[in-house]
C-alpha positions in Angstrom: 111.6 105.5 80.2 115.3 105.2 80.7 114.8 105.6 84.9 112.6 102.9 84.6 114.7 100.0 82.0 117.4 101.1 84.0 115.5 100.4 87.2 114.6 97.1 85.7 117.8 95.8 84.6 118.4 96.0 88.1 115.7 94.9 90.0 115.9 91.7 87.9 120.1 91.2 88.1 118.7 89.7 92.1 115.3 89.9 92.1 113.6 86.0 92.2 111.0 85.4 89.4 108.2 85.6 92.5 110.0 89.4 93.9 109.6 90.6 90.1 106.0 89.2 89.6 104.9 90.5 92.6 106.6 94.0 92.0 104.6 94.0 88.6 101.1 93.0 90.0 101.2 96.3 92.4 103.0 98.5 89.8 99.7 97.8 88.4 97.5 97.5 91.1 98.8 100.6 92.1 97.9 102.6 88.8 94.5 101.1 88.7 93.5 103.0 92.3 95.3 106.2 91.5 93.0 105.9 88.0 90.0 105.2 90.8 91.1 107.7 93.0 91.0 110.5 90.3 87.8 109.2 89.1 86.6 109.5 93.0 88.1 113.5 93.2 86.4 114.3 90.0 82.9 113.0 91.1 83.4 114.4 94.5 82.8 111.1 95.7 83.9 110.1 99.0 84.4 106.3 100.3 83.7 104.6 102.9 86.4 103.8 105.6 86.5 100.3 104.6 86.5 100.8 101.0 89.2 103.8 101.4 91.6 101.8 103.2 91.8 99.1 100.6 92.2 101.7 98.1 94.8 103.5 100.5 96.8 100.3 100.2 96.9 100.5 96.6 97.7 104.0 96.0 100.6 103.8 98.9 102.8 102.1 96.6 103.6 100.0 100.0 103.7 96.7 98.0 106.1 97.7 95.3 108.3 98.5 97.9 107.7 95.3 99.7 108.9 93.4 96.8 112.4 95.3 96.7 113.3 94.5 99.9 113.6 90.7 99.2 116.0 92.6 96.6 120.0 92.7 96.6 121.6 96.3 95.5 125.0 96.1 95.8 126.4 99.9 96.7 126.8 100.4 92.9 123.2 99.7 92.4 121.8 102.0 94.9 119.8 105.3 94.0 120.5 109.0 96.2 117.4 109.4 98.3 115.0 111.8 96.5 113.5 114.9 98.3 110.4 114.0 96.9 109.5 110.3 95.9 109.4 108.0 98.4 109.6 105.8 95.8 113.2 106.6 95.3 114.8 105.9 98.9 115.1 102.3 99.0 118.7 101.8 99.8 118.4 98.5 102.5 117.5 95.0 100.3 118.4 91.8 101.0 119.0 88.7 98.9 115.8 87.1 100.0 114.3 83.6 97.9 110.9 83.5 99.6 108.6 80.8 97.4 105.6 82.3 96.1 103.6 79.4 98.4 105.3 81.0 102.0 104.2 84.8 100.5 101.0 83.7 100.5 100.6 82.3 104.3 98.0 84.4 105.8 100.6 85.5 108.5 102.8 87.0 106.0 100.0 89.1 104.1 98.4 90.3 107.4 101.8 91.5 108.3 101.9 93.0 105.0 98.5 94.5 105.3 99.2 96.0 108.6 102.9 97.5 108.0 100.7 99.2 105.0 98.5 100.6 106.9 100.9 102.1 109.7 103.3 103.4 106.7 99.5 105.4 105.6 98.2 105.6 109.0 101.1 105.4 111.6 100.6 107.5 115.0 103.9 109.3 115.3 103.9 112.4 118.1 101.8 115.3 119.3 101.5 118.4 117.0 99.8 121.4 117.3 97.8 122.4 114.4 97.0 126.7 114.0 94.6 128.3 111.5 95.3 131.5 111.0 98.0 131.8 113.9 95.5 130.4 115.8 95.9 127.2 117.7 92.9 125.6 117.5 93.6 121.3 118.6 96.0 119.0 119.6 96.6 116.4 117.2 98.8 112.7 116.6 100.7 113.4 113.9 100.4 110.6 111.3 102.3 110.0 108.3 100.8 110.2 104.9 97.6 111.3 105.8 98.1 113.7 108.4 101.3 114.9 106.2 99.3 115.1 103.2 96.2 116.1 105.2 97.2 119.9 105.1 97.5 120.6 101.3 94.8 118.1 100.6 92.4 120.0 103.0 93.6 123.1 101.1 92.6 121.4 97.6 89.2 119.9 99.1 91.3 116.6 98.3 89.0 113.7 99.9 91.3 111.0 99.9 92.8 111.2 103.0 91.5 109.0 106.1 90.8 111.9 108.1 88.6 113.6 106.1 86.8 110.6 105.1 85.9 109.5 108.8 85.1 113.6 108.8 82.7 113.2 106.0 81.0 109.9 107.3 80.6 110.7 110.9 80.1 114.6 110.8 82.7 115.1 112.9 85.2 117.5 113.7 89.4 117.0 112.8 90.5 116.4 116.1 88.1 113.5 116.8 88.6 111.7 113.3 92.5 111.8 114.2 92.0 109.8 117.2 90.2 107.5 115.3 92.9 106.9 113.0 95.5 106.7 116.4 93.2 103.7 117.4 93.7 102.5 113.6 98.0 102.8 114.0 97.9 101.1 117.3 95.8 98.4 116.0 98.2 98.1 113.2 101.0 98.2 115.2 98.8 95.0 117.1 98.3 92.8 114.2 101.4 93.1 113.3 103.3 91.5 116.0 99.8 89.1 116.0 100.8 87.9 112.8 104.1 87.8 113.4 103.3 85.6 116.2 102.0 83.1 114.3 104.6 82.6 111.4 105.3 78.9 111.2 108.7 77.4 110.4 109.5 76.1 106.7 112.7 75.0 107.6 115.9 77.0 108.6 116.6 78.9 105.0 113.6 80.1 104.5 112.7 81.1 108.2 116.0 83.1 107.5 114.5 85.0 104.9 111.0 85.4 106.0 112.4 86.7 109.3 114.4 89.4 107.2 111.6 90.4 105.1 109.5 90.8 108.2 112.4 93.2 109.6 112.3 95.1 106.4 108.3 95.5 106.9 109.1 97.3 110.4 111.6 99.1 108.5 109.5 100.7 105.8 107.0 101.4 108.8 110.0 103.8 110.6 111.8 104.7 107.4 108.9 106.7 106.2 108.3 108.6 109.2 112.0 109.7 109.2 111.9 110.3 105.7 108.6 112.6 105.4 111.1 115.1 107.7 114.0 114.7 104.7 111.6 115.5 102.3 110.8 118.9 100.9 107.0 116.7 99.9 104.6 117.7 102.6 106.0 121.0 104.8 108.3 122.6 102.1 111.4 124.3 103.8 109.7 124.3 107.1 110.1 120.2 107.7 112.8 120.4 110.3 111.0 123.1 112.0 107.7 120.9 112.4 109.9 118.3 113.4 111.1 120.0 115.9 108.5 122.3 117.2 105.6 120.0 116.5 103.6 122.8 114.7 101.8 122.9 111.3 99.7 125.9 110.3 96.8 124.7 108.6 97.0 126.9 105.0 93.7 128.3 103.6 91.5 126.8 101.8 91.8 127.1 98.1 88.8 129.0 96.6 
């Protein structure tokens, strides 16, 4: 409780009315999912794709971070990037005034939508998976999913991309992995669609949507670097992966 008043106090010093409704609506958007994605693991239920990646979008926490980047923190305000939350690393805002009427324009949500689902999805290199000390594929390496992917498939954890287009289409890893590439790159495409197609809405406010589309690219990157910072999905070993492209799948749980 005081991380998050102080947080607040804050986010609300520079944060415009419409940057601190929006931050509320998917602090509570994204509770609701995680609430449906337990609900999902307890069942052993397992979504579709469709209905996964509009969960997936929820459960991200993408748009909470979205909504601090049209944010100022001054050098006083900002918080040390944690090892483990995400959450925590934001240390880039702007100043931004974006009415609630421009953050609606189609363009700027399926830019939204699509720097989402690269920052769950995102094709990032080649990586050699082993069971066992065995290598057994070549894989893209993904963030989130495909970081998460190995201690979820330990846990029988279903909510991950890959093993719902495993469960769907009986298939095997490496073939629901380059499913998912073709999901990134089409990401990667409708975002510079939309992008395309912003209109103008005058000078000052082109200004700003421009910068909060930058800072939409930059949570896509920033994560990827980030998830190698982290101690959250290979431990000790992160800057080894990173560097050798290797994950040993672990065991699974019994």
């Amino acid at each position: 409780m005081i991380f998050s008043s102080s947080f607040w106090r804050r986010f609300i010093r520079t944060g415009s009315p419409g940057a601190q409704r929006r931050f509320i609506k998917a602090f509570d958007l994204y509770f609701k999912s995680i609430h449906n994605q337990s609900a999902y693991r307890t069942a052993g239920f397992v979504p579709s794709p469709h209905d996964y990646a509009t969960l997936r979008r929820d459960t991200s926490g993408c748009m909470m971070c979205y909504a601090l980047t049209e944010c100022e923190f001054r050098a006083s305000h900002v918080i040390r990037p944690h090892r483990y939350n995400f959450f925590l690393c934001f240390v880039d805002a702007n100043d931004l005034h974006i009415p609630d009427s421009v953050m609606l324009h189609p363009a700027i949500r399926g830019m939204e939508d699509a720097s989402n689902d690269l920052v769950s999805f995102a094709n990032v290199s080649v990586i050699k998976v082993i069971l066992f000390s065995r290598i057994v594929m070549d894989i893209h390496m993904i963030t989130q999913d495909i970081y998460s992917y190995n201690l979820e498939q330990s846990k029988g954890d279903t909510h991950n991309m890959i093993a719902v287009l495993m469960h769907r289409d009986q298939i095997p890893l490496q073939a629901a992995v380059e499913r998912v590439g073709d999901i990134c790159r089409d990401a990667i495409d409708r975002y510079n669609k939309w992008r395309r197609k912003l209109p103008s809405w005058g000078p000052e406010i082109d200004s700003d949507v421009a910068r909060y589309a930058d800072g939409l690219a930059d949570w896509m990157v920033g994560v990827m670097h980030w998830s190698f910072e982290t101690e959250r999905y290979f431990g000790r070993q992160a800057k080894i992966v990173k560097k050798e492209q290797v994950v040993r799948l672990y065991p699974r749980a019994k």
